[in-house]
C-alpha positions as CSV (number, residue, x, y, z in Angstrom):
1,X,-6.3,13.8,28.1
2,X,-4.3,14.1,31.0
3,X,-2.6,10.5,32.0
4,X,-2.4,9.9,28.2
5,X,-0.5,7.6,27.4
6,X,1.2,6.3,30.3
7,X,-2.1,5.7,32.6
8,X,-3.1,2.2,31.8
9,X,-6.9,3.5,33.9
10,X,-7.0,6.4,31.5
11,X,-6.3,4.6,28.7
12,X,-8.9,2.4,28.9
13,X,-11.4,5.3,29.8
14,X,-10.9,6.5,26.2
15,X,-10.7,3.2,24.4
16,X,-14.1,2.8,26.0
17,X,-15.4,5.7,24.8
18,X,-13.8,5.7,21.8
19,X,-16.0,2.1,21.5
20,X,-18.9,3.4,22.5
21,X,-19.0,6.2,20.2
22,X,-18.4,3.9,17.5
23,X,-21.0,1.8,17.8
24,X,-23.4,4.9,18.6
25,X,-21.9,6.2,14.9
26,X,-21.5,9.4,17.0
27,X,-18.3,11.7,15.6
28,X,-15.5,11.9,17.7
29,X,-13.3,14.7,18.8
30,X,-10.5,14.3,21.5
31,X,-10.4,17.9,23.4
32,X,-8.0,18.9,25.5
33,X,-5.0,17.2,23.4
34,X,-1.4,19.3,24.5
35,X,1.0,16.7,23.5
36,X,2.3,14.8,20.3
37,X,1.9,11.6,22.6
38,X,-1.2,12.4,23.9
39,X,-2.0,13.0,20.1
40,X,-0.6,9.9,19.2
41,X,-1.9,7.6,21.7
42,X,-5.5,8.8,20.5
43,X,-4.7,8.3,16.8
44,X,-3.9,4.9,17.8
45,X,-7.4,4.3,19.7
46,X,-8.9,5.5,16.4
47,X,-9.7,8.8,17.3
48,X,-8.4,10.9,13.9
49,X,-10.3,14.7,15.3
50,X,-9.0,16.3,17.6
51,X,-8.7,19.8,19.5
52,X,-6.5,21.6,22.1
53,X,-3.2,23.7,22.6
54,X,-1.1,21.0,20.8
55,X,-3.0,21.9,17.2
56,X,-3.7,25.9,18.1
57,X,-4.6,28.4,21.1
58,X,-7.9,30.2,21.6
59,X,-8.6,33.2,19.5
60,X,-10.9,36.3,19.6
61,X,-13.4,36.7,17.0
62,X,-11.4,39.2,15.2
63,X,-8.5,37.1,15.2
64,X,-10.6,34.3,13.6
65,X,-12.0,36.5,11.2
66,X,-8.5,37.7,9.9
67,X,-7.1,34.2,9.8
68,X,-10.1,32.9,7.8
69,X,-9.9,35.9,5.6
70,X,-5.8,35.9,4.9
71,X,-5.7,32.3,5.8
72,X,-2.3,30.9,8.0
73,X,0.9,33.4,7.4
């Protein structure tokens, strides 16, 4: 995700693949987003599932347990 948005190369690197999943049908999932414009800028390519530091941090096992069992606090 890095040189999203502002990278006109990058840019079109995603649309592409953004495209190309498409037509494939495959699902897509933008990893890596950190930003709200990096965010953004794939919500505007179409891309509407996403994953990184932006939407939450890694977590251990047990910490994923406890937040699926008492659910966000």
């Amino acid at each position: 995700m890095q040189g999203l948005p502002g990278e006109a190369g990058q840019v079109a690197v995603v649309e592409a693949i953004v495209a190309m999943a498409r037509a494939l049908d495959y699902r897509i999932v933008g990893e890596g987003v950190e930003t709200e414009a990096q965010a953004d800028a794939l919500l505007a390519l179409g891309c509407r599932e996403m994953q990184g530091y932006l939407l939450g941090r890694p977590l251990s096992a047990g910490a994923m347990e406890r937040l699926l069992r008492n659910g966000a606090q």
